[in-house]
C-alpha positions as CSV (number, residue, x, y, z in Angstrom):
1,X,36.6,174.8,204.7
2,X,38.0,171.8,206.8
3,X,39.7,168.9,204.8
4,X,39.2,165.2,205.8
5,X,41.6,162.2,204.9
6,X,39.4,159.0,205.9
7,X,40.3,155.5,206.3
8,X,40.1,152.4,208.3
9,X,43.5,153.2,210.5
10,X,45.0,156.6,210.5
11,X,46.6,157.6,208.7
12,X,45.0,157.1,205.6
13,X,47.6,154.8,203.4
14,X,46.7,154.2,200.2
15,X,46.9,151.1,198.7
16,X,50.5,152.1,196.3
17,X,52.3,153.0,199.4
18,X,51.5,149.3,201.3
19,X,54.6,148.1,199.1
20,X,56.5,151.4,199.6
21,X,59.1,149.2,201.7
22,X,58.5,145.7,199.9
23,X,58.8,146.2,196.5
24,X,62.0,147.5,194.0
25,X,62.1,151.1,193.4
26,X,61.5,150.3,189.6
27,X,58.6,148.5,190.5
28,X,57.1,151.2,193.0
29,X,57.9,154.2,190.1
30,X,55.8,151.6,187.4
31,X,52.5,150.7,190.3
32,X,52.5,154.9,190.7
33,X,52.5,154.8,186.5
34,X,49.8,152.4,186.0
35,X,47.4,153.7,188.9
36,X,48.0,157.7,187.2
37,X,46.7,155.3,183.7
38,X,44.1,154.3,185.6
39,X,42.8,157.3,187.5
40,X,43.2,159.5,183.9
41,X,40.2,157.3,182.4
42,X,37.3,158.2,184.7
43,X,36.2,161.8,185.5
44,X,35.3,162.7,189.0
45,X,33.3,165.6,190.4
46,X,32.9,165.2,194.4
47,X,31.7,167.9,197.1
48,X,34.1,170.6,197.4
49,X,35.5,169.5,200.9
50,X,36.9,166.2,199.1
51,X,40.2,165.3,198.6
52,X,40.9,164.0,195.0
53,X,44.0,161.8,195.4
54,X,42.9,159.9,198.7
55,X,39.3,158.8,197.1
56,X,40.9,157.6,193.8
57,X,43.5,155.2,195.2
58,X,40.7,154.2,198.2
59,X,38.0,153.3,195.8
60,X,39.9,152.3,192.6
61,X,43.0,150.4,194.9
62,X,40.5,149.1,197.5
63,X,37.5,148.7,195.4
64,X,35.0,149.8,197.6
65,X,34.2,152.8,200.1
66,X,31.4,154.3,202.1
67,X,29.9,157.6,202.0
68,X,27.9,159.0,204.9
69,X,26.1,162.7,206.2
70,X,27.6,163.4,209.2
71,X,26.1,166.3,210.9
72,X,29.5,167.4,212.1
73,X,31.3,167.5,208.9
74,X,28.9,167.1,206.4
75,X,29.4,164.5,203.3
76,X,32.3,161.9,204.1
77,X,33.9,158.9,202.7
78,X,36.1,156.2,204.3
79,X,36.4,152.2,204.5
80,X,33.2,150.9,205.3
81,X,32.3,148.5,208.2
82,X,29.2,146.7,207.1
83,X,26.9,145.4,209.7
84,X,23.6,144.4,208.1
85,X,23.0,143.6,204.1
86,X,20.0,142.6,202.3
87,X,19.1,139.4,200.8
88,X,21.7,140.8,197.5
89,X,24.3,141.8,199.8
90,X,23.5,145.3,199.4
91,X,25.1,146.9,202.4
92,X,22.4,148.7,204.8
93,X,24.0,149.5,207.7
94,X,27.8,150.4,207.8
95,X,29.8,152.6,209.8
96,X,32.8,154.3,208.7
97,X,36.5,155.7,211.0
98,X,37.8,159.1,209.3
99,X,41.7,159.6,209.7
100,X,43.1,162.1,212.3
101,X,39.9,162.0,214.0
102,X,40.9,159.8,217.1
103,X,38.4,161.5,219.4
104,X,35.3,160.8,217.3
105,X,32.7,158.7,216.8
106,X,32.3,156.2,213.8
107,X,29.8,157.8,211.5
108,X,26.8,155.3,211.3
109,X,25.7,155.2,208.0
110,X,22.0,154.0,206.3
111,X,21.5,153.1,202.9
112,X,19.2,155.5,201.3
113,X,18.8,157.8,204.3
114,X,22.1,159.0,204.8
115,X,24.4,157.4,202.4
116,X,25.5,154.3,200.6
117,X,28.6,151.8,200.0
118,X,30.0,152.3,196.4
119,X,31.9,149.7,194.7
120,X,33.8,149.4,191.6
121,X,32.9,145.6,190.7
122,X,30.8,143.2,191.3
123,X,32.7,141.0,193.6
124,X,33.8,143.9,195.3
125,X,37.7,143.8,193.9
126,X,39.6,146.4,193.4
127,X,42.7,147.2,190.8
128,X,45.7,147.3,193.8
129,X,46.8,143.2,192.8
130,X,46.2,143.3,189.5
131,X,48.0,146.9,189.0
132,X,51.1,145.3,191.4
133,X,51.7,142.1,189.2
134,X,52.0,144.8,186.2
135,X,54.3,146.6,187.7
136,X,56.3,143.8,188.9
137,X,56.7,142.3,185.3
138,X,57.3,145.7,183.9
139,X,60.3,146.1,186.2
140,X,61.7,142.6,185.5
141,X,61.3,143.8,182.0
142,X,63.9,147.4,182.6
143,X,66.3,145.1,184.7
144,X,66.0,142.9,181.4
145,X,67.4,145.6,179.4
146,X,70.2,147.2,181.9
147,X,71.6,144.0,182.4
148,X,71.8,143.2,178.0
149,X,73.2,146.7,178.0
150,X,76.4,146.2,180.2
151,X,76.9,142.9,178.7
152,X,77.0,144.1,175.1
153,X,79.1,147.4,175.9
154,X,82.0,145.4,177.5
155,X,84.9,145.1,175.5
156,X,86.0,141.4,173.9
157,X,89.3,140.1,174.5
158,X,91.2,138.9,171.2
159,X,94.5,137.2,171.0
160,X,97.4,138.2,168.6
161,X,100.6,137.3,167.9
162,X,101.9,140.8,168.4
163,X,101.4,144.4,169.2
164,X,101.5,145.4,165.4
165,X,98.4,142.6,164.3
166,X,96.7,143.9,168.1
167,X,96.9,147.6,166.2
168,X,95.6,146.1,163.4
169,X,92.4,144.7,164.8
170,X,92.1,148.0,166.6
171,X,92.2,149.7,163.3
172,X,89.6,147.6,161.9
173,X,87.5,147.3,164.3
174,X,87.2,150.8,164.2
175,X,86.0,150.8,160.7
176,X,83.4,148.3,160.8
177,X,82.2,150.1,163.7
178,X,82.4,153.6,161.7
179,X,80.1,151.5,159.2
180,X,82.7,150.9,156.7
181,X,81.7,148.1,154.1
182,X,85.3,147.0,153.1
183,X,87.7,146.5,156.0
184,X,90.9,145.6,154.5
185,X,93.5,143.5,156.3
186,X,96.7,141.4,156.3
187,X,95.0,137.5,154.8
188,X,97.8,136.2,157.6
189,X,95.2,137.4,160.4
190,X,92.2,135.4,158.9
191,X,91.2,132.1,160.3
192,X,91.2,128.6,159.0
193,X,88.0,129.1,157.2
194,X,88.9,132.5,155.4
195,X,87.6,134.6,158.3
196,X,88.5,137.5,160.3
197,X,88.0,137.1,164.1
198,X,86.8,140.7,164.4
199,X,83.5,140.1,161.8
200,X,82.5,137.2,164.0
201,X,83.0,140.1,167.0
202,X,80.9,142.4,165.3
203,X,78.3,139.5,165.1
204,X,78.3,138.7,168.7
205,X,77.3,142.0,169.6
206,X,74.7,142.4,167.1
207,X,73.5,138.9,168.2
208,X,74.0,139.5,172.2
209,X,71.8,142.8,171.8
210,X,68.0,141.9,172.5
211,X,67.2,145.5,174.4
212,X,64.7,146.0,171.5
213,X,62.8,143.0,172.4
214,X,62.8,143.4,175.4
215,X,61.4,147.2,174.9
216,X,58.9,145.4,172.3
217,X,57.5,143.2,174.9
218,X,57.3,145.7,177.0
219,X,55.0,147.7,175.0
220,X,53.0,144.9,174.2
221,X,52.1,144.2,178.2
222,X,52.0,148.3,178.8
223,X,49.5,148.0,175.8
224,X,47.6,145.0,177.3
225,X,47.0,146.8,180.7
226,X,45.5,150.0,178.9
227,X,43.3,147.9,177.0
228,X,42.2,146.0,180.0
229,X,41.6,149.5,182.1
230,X,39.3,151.3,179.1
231,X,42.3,153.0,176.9
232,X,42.4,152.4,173.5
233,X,45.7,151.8,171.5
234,X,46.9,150.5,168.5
235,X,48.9,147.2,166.9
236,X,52.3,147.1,167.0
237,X,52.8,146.5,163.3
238,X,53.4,149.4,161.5
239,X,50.6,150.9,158.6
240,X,49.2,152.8,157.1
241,X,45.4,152.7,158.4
242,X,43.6,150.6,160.4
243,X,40.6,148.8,158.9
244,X,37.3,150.3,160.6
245,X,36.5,146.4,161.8
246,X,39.8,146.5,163.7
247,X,39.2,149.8,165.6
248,X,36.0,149.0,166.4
249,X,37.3,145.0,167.9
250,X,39.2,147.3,170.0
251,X,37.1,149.9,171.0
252,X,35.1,146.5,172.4
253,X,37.9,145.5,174.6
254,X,38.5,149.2,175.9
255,X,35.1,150.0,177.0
256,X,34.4,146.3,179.1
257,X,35.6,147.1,182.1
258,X,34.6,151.0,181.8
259,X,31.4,149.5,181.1
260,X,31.2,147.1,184.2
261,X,33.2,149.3,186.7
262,X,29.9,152.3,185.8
263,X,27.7,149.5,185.8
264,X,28.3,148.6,189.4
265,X,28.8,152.4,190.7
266,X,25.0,153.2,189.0
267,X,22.8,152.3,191.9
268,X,24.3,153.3,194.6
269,X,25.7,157.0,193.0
270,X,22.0,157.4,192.1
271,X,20.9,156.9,195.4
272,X,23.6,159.7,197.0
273,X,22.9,162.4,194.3
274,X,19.2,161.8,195.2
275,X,20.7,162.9,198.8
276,X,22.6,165.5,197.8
277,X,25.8,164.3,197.2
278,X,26.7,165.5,194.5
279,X,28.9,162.2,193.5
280,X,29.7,161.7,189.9
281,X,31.9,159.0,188.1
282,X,32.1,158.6,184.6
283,X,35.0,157.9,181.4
284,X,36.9,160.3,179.9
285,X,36.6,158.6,176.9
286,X,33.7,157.9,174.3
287,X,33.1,154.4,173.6
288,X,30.0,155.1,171.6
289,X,31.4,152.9,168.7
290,X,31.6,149.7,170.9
291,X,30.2,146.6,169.1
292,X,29.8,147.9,165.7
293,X,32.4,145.6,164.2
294,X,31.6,146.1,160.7
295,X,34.3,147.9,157.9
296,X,33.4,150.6,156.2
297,X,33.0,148.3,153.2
298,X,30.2,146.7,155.1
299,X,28.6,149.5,155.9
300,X,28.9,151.4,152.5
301,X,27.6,147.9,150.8
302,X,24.3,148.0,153.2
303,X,23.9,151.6,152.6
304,X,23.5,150.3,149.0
305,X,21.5,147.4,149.5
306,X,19.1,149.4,151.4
């Protein structure tokens, strides 16, 4: 069995690897991250001859690809070049270029005869710019934390008046750090207002450290994009149960773009499997609770009612 890569101009890129060069290496590791995310919440089953990986990041990067019978290599998928739509915009006529396959002819496709244009949304988007400006913020977000690391673990200068009061600082600096709760030392080396120098060191650190937040935030936008893409998650606070309401309010926002993304591949898959295809898209993930935002409460109390 002979294996195709398609595309618009081989070889086939996909849409990650266009920022291979431009973007940080943080950045680039996070895009490859969020599209994995991505691809994990639809199921695929394709004609045997497909390759997974090249028709995930084409259709869910891109948005939108053709798929065509071509006498010569059977079922194939690639860009399409649309020539004639109808009065929707439906694409009718399209044509599409398959990678390493300089020699051959465009395969001419026909809606409904021998294949289709699928597309992921309605305005024919894909997830490439929205998955990039995630990844972008999520790498500002680790350079946020390396750079509060090395400027909490350098080491503070203090004055003394002499090497045995320096020892003494050392000595009780030590201590505190050990997690002592008395330090004692000399009252000579306090300050004006009663004070030792090294507790208001110990509360510098403390107070320069924000790494947690940082990490926080960060898991509130990694948590944002998988709700936006159809996974569910919970709140950051910590308890003990969620209320049935609040699962279901989630479940909502998880399954609307799952919903509108198998929505717009509907037609157009129906028409191909009709063909032969054998094309299927689908979530991983139930959603069957979606917009039942009532608490168990509720529902116990109508049970009653009834």
């Amino acid at each position: 069995m002979e294996y195709f890569t398609p595309s618009g101009k081989p070889p086939y890129t996909p849409p990650i690897f266009d920022f291979a060069g431009r973007m940080a290496p943080r950045a680039f590791l996070w895009k490859k991250l969020l599209y994995d995310l991505l691809f994990s919440v639809y199921e695929i089953t394709m004609p045997e001859n497909w390759l997974l990986s090249p028709f995930r990041y084409m259709l869910f990067g891109y948005g939108s690809l053709g798929v065509a019978w071509s006498n010569a290599y059977g079922w194939v998928y690639g860009p399409a070049g649309v020539s004639k739509t109808d009065w929707q915009y439906t694409p009718i006529l399209f044509e599409l270029t398959l990678a390493n396959m300089e020699n051959a002819e465009p395969i001419k496709g026909i809606r409904g005869i021998n294949g289709a244009v699928i597309h992921i949304k309605d305005d024919w988007s894909g997830y490439d710019l929205m998955i990039d400006q995630y990844a972008k913020l999520l790498a500002d977000l680790d350079k946020g934390i390396d750079t509060n690391v090395k400027q909490v673990k350098y080491g503070k200068i203090i004055g003394t008046d002499d090497k045995k009061d320096a020892a003494t600082f050392e000595q009780a600096l030590i201590k505190a750090e050990d997690g002592d709760p008395v330090v004692y030392v000399n009252k000579r080396l306090l300050d004006a207002d009663g004070r030792l120098t090294i507790s208001n060191l110990l509360g510098d650190i403390a107070r320069d450290y924000i790494g947690d937040k940082i990490m926080e935030t960060r898991l509130m936008i990694l948590k944002d994009y998988l709700t936006r893409i159809g996974v569910r998650t919970v709140g950051l606070e910590k308890r003990e149960h969620l209320l049935n309401q609040e699962i279901a309010e989630n479940n909502d926002e998880t399954s609307a773009e799952p919903y509108c993304v198998i929505t717009s591949l509907a037609p157009e898959l129906k028409l191909l499997n009709a063909m032969g295809c054998n094309l299927s898209i689908k979530p991983r993930y139930d959603y069957s609770g979606a917009g039942q935002n009532e608490t168990k409460e509720g529902a116990e109390d109508g049970k009653q009612n009834a």
